[in-house]
N, C-alpha and C positions, 0 to 999 in steps of 0.2 A: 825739266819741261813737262807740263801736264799735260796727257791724251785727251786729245777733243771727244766728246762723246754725241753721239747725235741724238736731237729728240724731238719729238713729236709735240704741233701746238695741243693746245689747254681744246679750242672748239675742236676738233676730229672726236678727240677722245669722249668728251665730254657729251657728243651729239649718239656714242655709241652706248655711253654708258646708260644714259637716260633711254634710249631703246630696248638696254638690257631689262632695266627698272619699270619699263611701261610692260613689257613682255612677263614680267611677273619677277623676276630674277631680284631679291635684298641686296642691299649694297652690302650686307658682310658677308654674303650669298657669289656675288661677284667677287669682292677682296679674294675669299676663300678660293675660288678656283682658278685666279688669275695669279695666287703666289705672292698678293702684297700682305704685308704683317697686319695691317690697320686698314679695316675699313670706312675710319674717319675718313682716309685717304679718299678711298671713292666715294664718298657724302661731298669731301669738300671739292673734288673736280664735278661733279654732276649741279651742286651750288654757283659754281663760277670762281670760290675761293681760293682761287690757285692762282699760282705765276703764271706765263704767258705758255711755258713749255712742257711737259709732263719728261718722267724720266723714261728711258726706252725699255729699260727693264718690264717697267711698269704700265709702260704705252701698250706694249705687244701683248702682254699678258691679258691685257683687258679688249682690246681689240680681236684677239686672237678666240674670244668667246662666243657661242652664238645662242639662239634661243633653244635650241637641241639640247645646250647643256645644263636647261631647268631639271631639278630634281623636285619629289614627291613636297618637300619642305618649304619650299622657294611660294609666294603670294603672288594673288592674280587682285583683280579688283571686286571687291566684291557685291558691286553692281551687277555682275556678268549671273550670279547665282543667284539674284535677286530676280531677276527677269526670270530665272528658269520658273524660281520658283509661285511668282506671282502666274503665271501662265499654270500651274498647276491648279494653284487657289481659283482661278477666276473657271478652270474644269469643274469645280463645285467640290473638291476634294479639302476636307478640314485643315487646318493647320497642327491642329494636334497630331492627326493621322501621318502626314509629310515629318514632323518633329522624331515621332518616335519609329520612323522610317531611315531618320538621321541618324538616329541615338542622340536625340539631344532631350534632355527633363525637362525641358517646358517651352510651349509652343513660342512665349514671349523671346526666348532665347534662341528662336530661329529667326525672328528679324532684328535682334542684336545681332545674330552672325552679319548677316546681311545689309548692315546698313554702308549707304552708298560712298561714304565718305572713308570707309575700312575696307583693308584686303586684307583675304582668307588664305588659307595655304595650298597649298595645290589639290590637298589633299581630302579637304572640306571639300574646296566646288568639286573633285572626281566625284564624290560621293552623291551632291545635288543630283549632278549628270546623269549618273547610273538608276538612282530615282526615275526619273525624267525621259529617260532611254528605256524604263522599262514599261511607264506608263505610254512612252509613244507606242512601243510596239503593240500595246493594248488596244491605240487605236483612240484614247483616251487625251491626250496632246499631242499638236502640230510637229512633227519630230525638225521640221527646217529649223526649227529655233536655234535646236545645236550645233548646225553651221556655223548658225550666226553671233553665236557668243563662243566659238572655238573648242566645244568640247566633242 
């Protein structure tokens, strides 16, 4: 006779993973810390391409995560470093100047970082931020901004 196992629908999970994923967290980001081998696994629950139920192993583990457990690695959108960073330009500060503030070679390659349709790593936008945070204390930009894009 085979043991019933119990399991969690496809929407719970799927509504958590997708919160993981807006909160910055990759899905092999998630996989990784919730203990499943493949993180095709959480692409295809966050797509919908799953059966009705998810396995409980696998429910818990991904449930079981919160946005606390982002690391330095893990991507935000990077819209959020965009704004910081236009608020700096529009202070009248060059773009070259913010570029190699970044450590990036060439000013063109800080709104590639930045376009709105790509996210950065955690560790890019700290780096905008601290930019940004040091210019506010200058007195130089609005420092509310980094409320408001969470850094």
């Amino acid at each position: 006779m085979k043991r019933w196992t119990p399991l969690y629908t496809v929407a719970e999970v799927r509504a958590h993973v997708l919160k993981l994923h807006d909160g910055g967290m990759s899905f092999s980001s998630i996989a990784r810390r919730a203990g499943i081998a493949k993180s095709e696994t959480v692409g295809a629950i966050a797509a919908g391409k799953t059966w009705r139920c998810v396995n409980v192993k696998t429910a818990e583990g991904i449930l079981g995560l919160t946005l606390d457990d982002r690391c330095s690695t893990d991507r935000v959108p990077a819209a959020l470093a965009r704004r910081l960073i236009e608020e700096i330009a529009a202070s009248g500060i060059p773009t070259r100047t913010v570029s190699s503030a970044l450590g990036l070679r060439h000013h063109q390659s800080l709104w590639t970082m930045c376009n709105p349709r790509r996210r950065i790593t955690r560790r890019q936008f700290d780096r905008v931020a601290f930019v940004y945070r040091y210019l506010a204390m200058q007195g130089i930009v609005p420092a509310s901004l980094l409320e408001e894009v969470g850094a």
